[in-house]
NUKOL-995406 format. One record per residue: residue number from 1; x, y, z of N, C-alpha, C, O in turn. Coordinates in nm, 2 decimals. Layout:
(node NUM,(X,Y,Z),(X,Y,Z),(X,Y,Z),(X,Y,Z))
...
***
This chain:
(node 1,(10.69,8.67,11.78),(10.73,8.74,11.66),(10.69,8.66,11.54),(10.65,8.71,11.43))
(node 2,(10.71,8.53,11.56),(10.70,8.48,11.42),(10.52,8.46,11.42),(10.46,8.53,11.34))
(node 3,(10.44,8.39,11.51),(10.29,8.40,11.50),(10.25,8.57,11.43),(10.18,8.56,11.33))
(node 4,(10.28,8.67,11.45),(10.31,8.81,11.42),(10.33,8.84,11.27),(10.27,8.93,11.21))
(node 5,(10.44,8.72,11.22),(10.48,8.78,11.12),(10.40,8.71,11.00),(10.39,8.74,10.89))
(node 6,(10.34,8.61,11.06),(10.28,8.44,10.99),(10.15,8.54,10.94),(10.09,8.53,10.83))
(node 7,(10.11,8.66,11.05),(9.98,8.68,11.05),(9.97,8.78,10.91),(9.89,8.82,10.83))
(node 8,(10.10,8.79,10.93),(10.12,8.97,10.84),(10.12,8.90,10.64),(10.08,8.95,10.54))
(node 9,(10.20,8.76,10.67),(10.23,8.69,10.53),(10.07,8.68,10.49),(10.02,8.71,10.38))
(node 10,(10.00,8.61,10.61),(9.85,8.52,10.52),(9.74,8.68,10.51),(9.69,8.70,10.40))
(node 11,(9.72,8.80,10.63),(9.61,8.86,10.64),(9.62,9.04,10.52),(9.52,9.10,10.47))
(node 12,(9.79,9.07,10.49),(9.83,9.17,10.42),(9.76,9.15,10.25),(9.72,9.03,10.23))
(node 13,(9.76,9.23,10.18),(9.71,9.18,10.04),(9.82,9.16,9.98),(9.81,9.09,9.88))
(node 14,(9.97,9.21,10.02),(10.05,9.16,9.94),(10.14,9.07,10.06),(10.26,9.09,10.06))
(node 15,(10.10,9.00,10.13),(10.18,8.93,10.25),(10.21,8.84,10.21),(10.33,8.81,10.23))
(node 16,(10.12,8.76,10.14),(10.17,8.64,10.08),(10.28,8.64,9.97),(10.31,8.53,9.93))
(node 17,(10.33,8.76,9.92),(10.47,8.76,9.88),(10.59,8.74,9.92),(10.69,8.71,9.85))
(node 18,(10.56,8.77,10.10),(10.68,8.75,10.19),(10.71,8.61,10.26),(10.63,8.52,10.26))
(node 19,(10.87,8.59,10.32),(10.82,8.49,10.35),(10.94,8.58,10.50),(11.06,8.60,10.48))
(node 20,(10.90,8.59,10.56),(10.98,8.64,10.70),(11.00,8.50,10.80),(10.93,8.41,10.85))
(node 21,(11.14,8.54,10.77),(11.24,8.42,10.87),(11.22,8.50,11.02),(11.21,8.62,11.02))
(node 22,(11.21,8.43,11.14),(11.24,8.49,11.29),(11.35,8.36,11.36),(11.36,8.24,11.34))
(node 23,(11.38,8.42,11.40),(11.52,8.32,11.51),(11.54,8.35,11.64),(11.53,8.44,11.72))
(node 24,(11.55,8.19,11.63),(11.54,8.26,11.80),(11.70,8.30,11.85),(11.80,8.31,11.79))
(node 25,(11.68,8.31,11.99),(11.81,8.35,12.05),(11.98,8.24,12.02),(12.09,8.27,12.04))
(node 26,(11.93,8.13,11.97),(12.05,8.04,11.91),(12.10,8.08,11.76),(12.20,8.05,11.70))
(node 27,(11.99,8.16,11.71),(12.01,8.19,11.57),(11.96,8.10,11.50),(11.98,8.11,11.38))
(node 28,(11.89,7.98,11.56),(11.79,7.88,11.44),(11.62,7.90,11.40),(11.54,7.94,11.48))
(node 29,(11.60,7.88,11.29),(11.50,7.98,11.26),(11.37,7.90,11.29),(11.36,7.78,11.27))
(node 30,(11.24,8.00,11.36),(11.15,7.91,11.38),(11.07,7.88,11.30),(11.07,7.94,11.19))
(node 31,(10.96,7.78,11.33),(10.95,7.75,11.18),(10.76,7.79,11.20),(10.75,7.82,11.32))
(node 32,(10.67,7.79,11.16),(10.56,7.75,11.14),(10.50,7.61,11.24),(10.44,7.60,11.35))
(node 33,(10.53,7.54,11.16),(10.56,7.40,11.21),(10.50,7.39,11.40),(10.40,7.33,11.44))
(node 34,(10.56,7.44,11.45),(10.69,7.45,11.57),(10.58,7.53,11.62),(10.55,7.52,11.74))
(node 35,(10.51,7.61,11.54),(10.40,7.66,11.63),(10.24,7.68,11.61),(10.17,7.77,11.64))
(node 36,(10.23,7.56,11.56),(10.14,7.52,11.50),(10.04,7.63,11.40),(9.92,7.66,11.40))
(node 37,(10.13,7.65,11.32),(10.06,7.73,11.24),(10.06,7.68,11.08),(10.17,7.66,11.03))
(node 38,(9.99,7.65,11.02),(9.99,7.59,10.87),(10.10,7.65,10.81),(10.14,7.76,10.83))
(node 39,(10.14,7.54,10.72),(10.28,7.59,10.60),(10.19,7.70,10.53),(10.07,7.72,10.53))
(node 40,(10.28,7.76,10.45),(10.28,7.87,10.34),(10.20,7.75,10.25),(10.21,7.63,10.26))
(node 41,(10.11,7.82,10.16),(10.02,7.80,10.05),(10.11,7.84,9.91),(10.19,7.94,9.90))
(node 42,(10.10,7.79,9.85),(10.17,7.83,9.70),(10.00,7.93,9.62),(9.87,7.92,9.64))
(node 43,(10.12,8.05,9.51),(10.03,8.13,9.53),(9.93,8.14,9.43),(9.86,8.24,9.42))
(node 44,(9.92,7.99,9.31),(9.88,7.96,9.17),(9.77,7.86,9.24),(9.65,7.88,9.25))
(node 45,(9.84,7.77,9.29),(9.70,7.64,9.30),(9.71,7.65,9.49),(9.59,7.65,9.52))
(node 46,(9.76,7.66,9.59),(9.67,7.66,9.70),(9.71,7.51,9.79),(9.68,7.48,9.90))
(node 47,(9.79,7.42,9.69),(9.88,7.34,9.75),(10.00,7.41,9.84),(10.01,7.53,9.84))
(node 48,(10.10,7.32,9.91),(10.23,7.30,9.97),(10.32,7.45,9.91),(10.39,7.42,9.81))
(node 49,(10.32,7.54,9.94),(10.44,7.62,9.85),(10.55,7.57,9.82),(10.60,7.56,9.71))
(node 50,(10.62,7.52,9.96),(10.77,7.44,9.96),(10.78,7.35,9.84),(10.87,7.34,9.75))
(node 51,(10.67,7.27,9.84),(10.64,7.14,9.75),(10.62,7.19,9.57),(10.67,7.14,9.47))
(node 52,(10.52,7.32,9.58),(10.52,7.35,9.41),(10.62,7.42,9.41),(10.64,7.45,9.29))
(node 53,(10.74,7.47,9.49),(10.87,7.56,9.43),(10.97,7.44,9.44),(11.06,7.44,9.37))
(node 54,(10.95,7.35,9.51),(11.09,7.23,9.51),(10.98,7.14,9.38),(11.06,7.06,9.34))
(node 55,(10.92,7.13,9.33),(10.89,7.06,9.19),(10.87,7.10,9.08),(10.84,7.03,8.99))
(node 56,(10.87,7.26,9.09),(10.86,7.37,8.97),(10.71,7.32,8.90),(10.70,7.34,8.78))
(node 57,(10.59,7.27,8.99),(10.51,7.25,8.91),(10.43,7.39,8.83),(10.36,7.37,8.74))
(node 58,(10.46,7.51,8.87),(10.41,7.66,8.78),(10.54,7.70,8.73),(10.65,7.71,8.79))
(node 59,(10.51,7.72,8.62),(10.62,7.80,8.53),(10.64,7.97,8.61),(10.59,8.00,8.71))
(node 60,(10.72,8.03,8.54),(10.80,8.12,8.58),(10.70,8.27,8.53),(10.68,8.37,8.59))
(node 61,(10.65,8.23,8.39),(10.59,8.33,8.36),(10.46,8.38,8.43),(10.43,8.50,8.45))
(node 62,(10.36,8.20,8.47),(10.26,8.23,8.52),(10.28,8.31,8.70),(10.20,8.38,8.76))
(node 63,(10.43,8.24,8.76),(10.41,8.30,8.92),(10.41,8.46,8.92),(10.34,8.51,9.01))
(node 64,(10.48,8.54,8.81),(10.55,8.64,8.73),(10.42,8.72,8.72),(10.40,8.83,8.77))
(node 65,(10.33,8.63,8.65),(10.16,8.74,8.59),(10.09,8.72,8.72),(10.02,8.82,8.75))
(node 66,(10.09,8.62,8.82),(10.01,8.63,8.95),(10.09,8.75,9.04),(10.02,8.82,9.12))
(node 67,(10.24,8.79,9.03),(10.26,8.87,9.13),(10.23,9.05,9.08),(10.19,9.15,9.14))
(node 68,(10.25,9.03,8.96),(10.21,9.13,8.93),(10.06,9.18,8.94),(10.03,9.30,8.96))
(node 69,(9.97,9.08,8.92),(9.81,9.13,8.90),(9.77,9.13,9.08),(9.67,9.18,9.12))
(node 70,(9.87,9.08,9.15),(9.83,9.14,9.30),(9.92,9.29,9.37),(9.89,9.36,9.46))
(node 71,(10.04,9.29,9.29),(10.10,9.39,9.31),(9.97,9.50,9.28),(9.92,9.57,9.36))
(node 72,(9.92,9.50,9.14),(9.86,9.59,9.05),(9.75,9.63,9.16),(9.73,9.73,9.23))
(node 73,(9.69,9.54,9.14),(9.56,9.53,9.24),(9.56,9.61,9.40),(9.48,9.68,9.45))
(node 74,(9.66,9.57,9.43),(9.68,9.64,9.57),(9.71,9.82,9.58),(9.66,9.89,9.68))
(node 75,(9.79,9.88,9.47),(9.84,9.98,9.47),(9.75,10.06,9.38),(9.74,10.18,9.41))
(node 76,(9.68,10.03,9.29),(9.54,10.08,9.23),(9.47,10.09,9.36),(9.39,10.19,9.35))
(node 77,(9.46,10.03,9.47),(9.35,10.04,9.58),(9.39,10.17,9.68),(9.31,10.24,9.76))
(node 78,(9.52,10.18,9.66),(9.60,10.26,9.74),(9.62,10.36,9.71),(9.71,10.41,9.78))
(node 79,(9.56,10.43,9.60),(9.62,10.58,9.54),(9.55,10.65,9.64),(9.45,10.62,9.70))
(node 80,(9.66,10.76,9.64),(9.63,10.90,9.76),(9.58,11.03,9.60),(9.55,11.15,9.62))
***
């Protein structure tokens, strides 16, 4: 499930908005890590995500105008 879900975060156009927790049967969560799958990317520069959200290196406004111009982007692609 989590290789599954890892695939859905990096391969969706808006996946990389998500960040889907899976647990296993103890209720501890698996990690990436654990299954050799690369960490999350941050979604401005392409570094560590953990690392630019635990040091606030992007402001609030710029993560703000990136989520929106991939929101925008995706759902313009998607009109019925």
């Amino acid at each position: 499930m989590k290789k599954l879900a890892a695939e859905i975060e990096e391969t969706h156009s808006l996946g990389r908005l998500y960040d889907f927790d899976v647990l296993d049967a103890d209720g501890k969560q698996i990690s990436r890590v654990e299954l050799g799958i690369a960490s999350r990317k941050c979604l401005l520069c392409d570094n560590d995500a953990f690392q630019c959200g635990r040091s606030r290196n992007h402001g609030l406004s710029d993560l703000t105008e990136k989520i929106e111009t991939m929101a925008t982007q995706y759902f313009n692609g998607h009109k019925k």
